[in-house]
C-alpha positions as CSV (number, residue, x, y, z in Angstrom):
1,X,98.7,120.1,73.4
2,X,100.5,116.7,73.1
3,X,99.3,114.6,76.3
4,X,96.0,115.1,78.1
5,X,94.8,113.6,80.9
6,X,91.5,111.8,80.4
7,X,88.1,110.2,82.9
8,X,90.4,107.3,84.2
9,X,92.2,109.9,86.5
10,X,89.1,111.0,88.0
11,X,88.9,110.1,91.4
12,X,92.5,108.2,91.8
13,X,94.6,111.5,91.7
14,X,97.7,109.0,92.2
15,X,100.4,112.1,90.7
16,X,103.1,110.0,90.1
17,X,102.9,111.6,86.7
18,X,103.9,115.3,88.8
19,X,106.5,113.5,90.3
20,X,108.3,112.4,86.4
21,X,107.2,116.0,84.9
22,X,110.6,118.0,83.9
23,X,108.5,121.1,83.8
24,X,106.0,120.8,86.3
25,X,103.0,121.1,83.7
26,X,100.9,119.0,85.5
27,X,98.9,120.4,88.5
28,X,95.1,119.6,90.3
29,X,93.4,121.7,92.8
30,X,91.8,120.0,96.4
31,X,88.5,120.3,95.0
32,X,89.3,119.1,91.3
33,X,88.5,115.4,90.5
34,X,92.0,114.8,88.9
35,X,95.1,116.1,87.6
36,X,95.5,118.4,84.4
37,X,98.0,119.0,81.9
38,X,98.9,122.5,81.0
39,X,98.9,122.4,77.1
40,X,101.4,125.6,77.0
41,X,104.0,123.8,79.3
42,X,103.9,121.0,78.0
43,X,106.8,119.7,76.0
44,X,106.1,116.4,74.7
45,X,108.3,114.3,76.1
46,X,106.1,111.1,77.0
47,X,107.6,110.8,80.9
48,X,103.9,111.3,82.6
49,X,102.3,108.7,80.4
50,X,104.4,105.7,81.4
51,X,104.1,106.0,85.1
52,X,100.4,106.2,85.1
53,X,98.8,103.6,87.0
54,X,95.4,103.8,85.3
55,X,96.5,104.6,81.9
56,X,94.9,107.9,81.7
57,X,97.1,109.9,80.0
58,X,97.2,110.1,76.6
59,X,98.1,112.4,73.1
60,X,96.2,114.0,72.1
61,X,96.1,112.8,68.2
62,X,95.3,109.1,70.1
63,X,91.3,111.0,72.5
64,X,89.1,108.3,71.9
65,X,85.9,110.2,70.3
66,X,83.6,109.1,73.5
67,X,86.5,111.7,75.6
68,X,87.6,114.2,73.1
69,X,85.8,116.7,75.5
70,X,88.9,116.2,77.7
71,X,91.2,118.3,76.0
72,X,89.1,121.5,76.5
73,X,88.8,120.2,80.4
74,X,92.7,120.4,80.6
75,X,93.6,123.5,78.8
76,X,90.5,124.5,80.7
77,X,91.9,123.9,84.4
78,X,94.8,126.6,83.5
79,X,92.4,128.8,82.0
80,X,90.8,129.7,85.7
């Protein structure tokens, strides 16, 4: 999985990160706090990361250890 979306999307659910996806990995439900990355769509290539407002999106060789959690919670979202 090489981006994951982390705890400072929760809440904001601003998706201009959907809007820059080229393969439309990125997808939230009406009832989900934020937006989730699909770790098997994803290919890497950084677009999401710069257009998020809140910073929230990050690789995941860089999950601070207080959110590591998170990359379970995105892999998790596709999982349903």
């Amino acid at each position: 999985m090489p981006y994951v979306i982390t705890k400072a999307c929760i809440d904001v659910k601003d998706g201009s990160c959907v809007d820059v996806c080229p393969v439309d990995c990125i997808d939230t439900s009406p009832d989900a706090p934020m937006y989730y990355i699909d770790p098997d769509r994803c290919i890497d290539c950084n677009a999401c990361r710069h257009v998020c407002p809140v910073d929230a999106i990050v690789s995941v060789w860089e999950l601070p250890p207080d959110q590591l959690e998170y990359e379970r919670i995105n892999a998790g979202f596709f999982k349903r």
